[in-house]
N, C-alpha and C positions, 0 to 999 in steps of 0.2 A: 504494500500500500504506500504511494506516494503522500511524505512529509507535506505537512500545508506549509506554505509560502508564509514569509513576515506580512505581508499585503492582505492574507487571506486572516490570519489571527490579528490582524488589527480590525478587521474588517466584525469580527465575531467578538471584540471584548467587549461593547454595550450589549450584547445579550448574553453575554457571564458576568456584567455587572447586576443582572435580577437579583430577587432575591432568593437568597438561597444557592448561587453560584460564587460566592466571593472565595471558595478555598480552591476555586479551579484559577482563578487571577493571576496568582503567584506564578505556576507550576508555569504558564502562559508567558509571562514577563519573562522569565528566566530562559525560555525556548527564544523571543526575540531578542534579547540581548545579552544574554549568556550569565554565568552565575559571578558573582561578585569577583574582583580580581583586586590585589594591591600591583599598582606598577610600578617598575624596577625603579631602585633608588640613583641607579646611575646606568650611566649605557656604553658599555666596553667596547672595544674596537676588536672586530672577531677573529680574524689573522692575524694579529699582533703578539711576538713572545710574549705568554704572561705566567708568570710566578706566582703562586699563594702561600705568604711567609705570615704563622701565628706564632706570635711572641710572650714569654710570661716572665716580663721584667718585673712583675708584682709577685711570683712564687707562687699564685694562688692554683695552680695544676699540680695534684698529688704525685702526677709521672707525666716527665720528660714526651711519652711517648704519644700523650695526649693527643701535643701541639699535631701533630705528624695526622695523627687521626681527622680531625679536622680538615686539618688543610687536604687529605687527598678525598675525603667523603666531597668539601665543595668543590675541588677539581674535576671531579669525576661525574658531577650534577652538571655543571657547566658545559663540561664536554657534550654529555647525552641532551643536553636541550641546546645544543649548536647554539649555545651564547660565547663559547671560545670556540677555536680550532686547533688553535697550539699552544697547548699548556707544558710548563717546564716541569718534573717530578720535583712535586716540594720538599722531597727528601733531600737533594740537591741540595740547592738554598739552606736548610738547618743544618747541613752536614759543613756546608761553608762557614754559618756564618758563626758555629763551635771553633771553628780553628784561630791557632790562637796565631796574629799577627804581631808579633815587635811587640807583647803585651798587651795588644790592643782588641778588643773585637770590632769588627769590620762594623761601617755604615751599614742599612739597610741599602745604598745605593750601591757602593762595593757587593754587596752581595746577591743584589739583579746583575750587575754588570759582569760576576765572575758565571755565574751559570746562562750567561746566554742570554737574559731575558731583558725586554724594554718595556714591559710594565709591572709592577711590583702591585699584586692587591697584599698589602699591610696591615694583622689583624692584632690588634693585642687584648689581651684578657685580664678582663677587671676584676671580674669574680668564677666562682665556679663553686658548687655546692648542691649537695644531695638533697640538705635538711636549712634552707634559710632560718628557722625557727629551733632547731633541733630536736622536734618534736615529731613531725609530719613527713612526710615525703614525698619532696615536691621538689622535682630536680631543675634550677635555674641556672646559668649564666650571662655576664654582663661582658660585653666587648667592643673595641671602639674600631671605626675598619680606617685605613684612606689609602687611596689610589696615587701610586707615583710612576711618569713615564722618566724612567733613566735616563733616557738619551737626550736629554734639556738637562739644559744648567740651573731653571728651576724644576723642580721634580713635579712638586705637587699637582696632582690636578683634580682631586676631589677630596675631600671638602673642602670649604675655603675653610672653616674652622680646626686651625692648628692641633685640637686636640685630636679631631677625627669623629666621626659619623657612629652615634651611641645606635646600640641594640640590645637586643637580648634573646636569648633563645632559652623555651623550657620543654619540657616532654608530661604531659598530662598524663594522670595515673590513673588508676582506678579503684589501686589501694594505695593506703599513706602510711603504710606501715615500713619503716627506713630497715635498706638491707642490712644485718648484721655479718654475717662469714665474709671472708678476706674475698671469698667468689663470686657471693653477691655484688660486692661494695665494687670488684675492678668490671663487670658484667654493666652495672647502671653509672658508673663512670663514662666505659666506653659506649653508654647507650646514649649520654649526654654530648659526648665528644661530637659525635656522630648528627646529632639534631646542631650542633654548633656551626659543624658542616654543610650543613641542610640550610641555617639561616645567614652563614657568609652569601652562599651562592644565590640564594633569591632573591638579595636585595638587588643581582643584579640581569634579572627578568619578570616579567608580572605573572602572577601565578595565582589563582583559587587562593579566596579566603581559608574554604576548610582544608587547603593544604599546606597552610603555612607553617612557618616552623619558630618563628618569632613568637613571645611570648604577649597572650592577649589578643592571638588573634585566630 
């Protein structure tokens, strides 16, 4: 059976405004204009090396290995929704930018330019936690992102605000009951990691409300 036309369901919603048809309404609006979307917070350039380097100069990551998690979960989003084409292994980048230079560690800019890449997506992590309350369980993190193209003498290109573009991402439970075993606790770690990844990458394409991965939404 041929779908009705946008023309055809405009044509039919004052007689599903009767009464008694208002809960066909919705289902209606949402066939002509599709279901709620957030659009992308910034808009990347799709063939452009890009790098996703998460950093935790706060310590608030239990394991080193977090960071890595992250960043290849929104690598790997990004890739399959052809919002990048050539993305650099963020293994790379962390594995650079550990090495210890003349005592120094490298810029963030040093460290797109040693792996190749000419855009650097830049995340750093504010928070990270199972139990906000320590009571509940209610896995949140807080993370600031910003976009730098290396190959300019200024990097920056998104946000204008020096500190970086806040977010957050949670994972909604259904029990609030906090892991205890050492198996539990590294299992809803890396489930969090994982949703971290999820909301790097969709700030930069528009995606389904009920897909989000940002918290609150």
């Amino acid at each position: 059976m041929n779908r009705p036309t946008a023309i055809q369901l405009a044509l039919a919603i004052p007689f599903l405004l009767a009464p008694g048809a208002c809960n066909i309404v919705a289902p209606i609006a949402i066939l002509v204009e599709g279901p709620p979307k957030f659009d992308e917070q910034y808009k990347l350039e799709t063939d452009r090396p890009t790098v996703i380097f998460v950093d935790d100069q706060a310590g608030v990551l239990p394991r080193p290995a977090l960071r890595q998690a992250m960043a290849e979960e929104a690598q790997k989003i990004l890739l399959s929704e052809k919002t990048l084409t050539k993305v650099i292994d963020a293994k790379a980048a962390i594995q650079t930018s550990s090495a210890d230079k003349a005592g120094k560690m490298l810029s963030m800019v040093a460290v797109a330019r040693a792996v190749d890449a000419e855009i650097m997506i830049y995340v750093s992590v504010d928070t990270f936690t199972l139990s906000p309350d320590r009571q509940s369980y209610s896995p949140v993190a807080s993370m600031r992102v910003k976009v730098l193209d290396v190959t300019k003498p200024q990097p920056r290109l998104w946000p204008a605000d020096r500190d970086g573009f806040p977010f957050e991402a949670s994972i909604r439970q259904k029990t609030t009951e906090i892991p205890k075993t050492r198996s539990e606790i590294t299992i809803a770690e890396n489930d969090l990691a994982k949703q971290c990844g999820k909301a790097i990458a969709q700030l930069f394409f528009s995606h389904e409300v009920t897909g989000s991965a940002a918290k609150g939404r």
